[in-house]
N, C-alpha and C positions, 0 to 999 in steps of 0.2 A: 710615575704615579704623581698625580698633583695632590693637593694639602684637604681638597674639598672629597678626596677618593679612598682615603685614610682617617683611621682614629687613633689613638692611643688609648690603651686600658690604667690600670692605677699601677700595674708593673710598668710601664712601659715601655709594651709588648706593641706591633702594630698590627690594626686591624683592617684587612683588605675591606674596602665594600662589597657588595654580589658584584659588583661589573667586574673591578678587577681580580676577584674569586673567579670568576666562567672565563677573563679571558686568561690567567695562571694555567688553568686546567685544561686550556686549549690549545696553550703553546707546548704542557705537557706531553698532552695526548698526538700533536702535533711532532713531536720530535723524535716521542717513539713509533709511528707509525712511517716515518721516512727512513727513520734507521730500519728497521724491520722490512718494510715495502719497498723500498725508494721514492724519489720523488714521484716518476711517473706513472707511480700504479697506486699512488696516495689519492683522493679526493676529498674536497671539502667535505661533502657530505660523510664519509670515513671518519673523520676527523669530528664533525660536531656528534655523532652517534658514540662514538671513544669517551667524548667531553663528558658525556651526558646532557649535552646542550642541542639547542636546535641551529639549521642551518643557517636562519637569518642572524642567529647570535655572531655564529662567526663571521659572517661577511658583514656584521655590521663595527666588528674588531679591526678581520683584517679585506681588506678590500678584497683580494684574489689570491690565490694559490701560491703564487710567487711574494704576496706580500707576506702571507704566512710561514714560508718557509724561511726568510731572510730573519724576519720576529723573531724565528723557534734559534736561529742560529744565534742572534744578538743576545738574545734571554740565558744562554745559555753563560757568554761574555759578560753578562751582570750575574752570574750566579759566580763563577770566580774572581768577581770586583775588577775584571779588566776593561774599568769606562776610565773616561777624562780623569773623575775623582782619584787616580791610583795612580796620576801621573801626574802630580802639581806638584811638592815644594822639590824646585830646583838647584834648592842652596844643600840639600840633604841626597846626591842623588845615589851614598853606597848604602842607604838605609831603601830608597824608592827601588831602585834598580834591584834590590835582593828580594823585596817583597813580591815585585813582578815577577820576577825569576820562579817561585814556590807555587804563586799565583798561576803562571801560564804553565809553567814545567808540569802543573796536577790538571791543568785543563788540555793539556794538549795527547797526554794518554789515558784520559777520560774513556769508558764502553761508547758513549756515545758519540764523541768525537771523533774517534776512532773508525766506529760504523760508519757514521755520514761520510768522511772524509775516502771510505773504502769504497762506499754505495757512488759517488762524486765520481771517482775512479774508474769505477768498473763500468760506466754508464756515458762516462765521457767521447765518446765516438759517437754514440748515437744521439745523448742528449747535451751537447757542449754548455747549453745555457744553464743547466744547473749546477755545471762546475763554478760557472761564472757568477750564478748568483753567490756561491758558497764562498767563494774568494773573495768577492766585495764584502760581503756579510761577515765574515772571519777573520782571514788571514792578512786581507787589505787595510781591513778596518782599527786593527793591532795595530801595524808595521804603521799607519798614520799617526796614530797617537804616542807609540815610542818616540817615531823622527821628529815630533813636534817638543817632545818633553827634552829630549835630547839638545836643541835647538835651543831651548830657557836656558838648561846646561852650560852650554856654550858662552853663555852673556856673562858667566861667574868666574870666567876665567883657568880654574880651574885645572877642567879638562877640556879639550880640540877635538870635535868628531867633526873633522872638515866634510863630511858626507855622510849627513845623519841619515840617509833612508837608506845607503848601503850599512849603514853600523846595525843601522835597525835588525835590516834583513840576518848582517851576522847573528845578531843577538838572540834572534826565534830561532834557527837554525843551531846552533850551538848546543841551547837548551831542549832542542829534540832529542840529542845523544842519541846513545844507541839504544835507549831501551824503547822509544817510537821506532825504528826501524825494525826492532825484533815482534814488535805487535804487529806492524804489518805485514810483517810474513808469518804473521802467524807459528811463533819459534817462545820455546821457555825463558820468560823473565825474572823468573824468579833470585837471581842472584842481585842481580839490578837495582832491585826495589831496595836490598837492603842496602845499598849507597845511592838513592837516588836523593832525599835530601844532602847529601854534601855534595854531590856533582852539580847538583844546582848550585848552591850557596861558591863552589867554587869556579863555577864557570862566571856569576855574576860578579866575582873578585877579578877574574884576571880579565872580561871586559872593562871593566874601568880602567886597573891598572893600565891595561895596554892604550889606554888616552889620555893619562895623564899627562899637563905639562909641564917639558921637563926631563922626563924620563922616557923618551922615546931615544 
C-alpha cells in the first residue's frame, strides 16, 4: 500500500481507501474459494461475485487468475508479517529468528494453509502449475528471505551458516514438527497445541546454537 492509498484517523488506526478495501476483499474472497474449490474450478468471475465486486474490478487488481492466486498466497505472508521487514537487524538474530519462528510455526498450520497446501497436493498430477505457482509464492519466497537474512548474519561473525539456503530449508522444516504432519493426515492434535509455543521457541534456540562460532 503506498502513502497516497492510506489515512490515518486521530487514534492512529489505518484507513484503507475503497481500492485497497475491494482489492482486501478480493484476495479474501479469493483464498477462500481455492481453499474450498481449488484453483481449477475457481474463476475470476467466482471470485468478484464472492467480493461483492465486479469483474473488471478484479482484473483491474489482479491481471489473471494466476496473478490472483499468487496475491491471495503472498497476502496471506503479510498477514503473519513474514516480508523483508521481519528479517532485517542482523546484529539481533536470537531475538529475529525466534519471532520468525512463532510467526511462521502459526502460519504454517493455519485452516487455510493447510487447505491450499492439501488442495496443491491432491491436484498436483493433473495440474503441476499450480503446485508451482504455490511454491514460488510460499515456500520459495520464505526460504529466500531467511537465506538472505542469514547471509547479513554471517558478516557479524558471530555465527557460520556456510550454506544459508540449506540452513534455511532446515529451519522451515524443523518448525513443521509434528503437529503439520498430524494435520495432514488428518489425526488428533490436540496434545500438540499445548506445547507448541515451546517447540518453537526451542527449536529456534538450538538452530542457532548449533551455528554458533566456536562451539561446533
Amino acid at each position: 500500500m503506498t502513502k497516497d492509498l492510506i489515512s490515518l484517523n486521530n487514534d492512529g488506526q489505518i484507513h484503507l481507501s475503497c481500492s485497497e478495501q475491494k482489492r482486501a476483499q478480493i484476495l479474501e474472497s479469493a483464498i477462500t474459494l481455492f481453499c474450498h474449490q481449488g484453483f481449477p474450478h475457481t474463476s475470476m468471475d467466482e471470485v468478484a461475485k464472492h467480493a461483492g465486486v465486479s469483474k473488471q474490478t478484479v482484473y483491474s487488481h489482479f491481471g489473471c487468475k494466476d496473478d490472483l492466486f499468487v496475491s491471495a498466497i503472498e497476502s496471506k505472508c503479510v498477514v503473519h508479517q513474514l516480508t523483508n521487514n521481519a528479517l532485517i537487524d542482523a546484529s539481533q538474530p536470537q531475538q529475529v529468528i525466534l519471532l520468525f519462528a512463532l510467526q511462521f510455526g502459526e502460519m504454517i498450520v493455519s485452516n487455510e494453509a493447510m487447505t491450499v497446501f492439501k488442495t496443491c497436493v491432491a491436484q498436483s498430477d493433473t495440474h503441476p502449475e499450480v503446485s508451482k505457482l504455490f511454491y514460488d509464492a510460499g515456500p520459495k519466497h520464505i526460504l529466500g528471505l531467511i537465506r538472505n537474512y542469514l547471509i547479513k548474519v554471517n558478516e557479524h561473525g558471530v555465527y557460520l551458516f556456510e550454506n544459508p539456503h540449506e540452513s534455511a530449508v532446515r529451519l522451515c522444516l524443523m518448525l513443521f514438527g509434528e503437529l503439520k504432519l498430524r494435520l495432514e493426515l488428518g489425526l488428533e492434535i490436540g496434545d500438540l497445541l499445548l506445547t507448541r509455543q515451546q517447540y518453537l521457541h526451542d527449536t529456534a534456540d538450538m538452530f542457532l546454537r548449533a551455528h554458533k562460532v566456536g562451539l561446533k
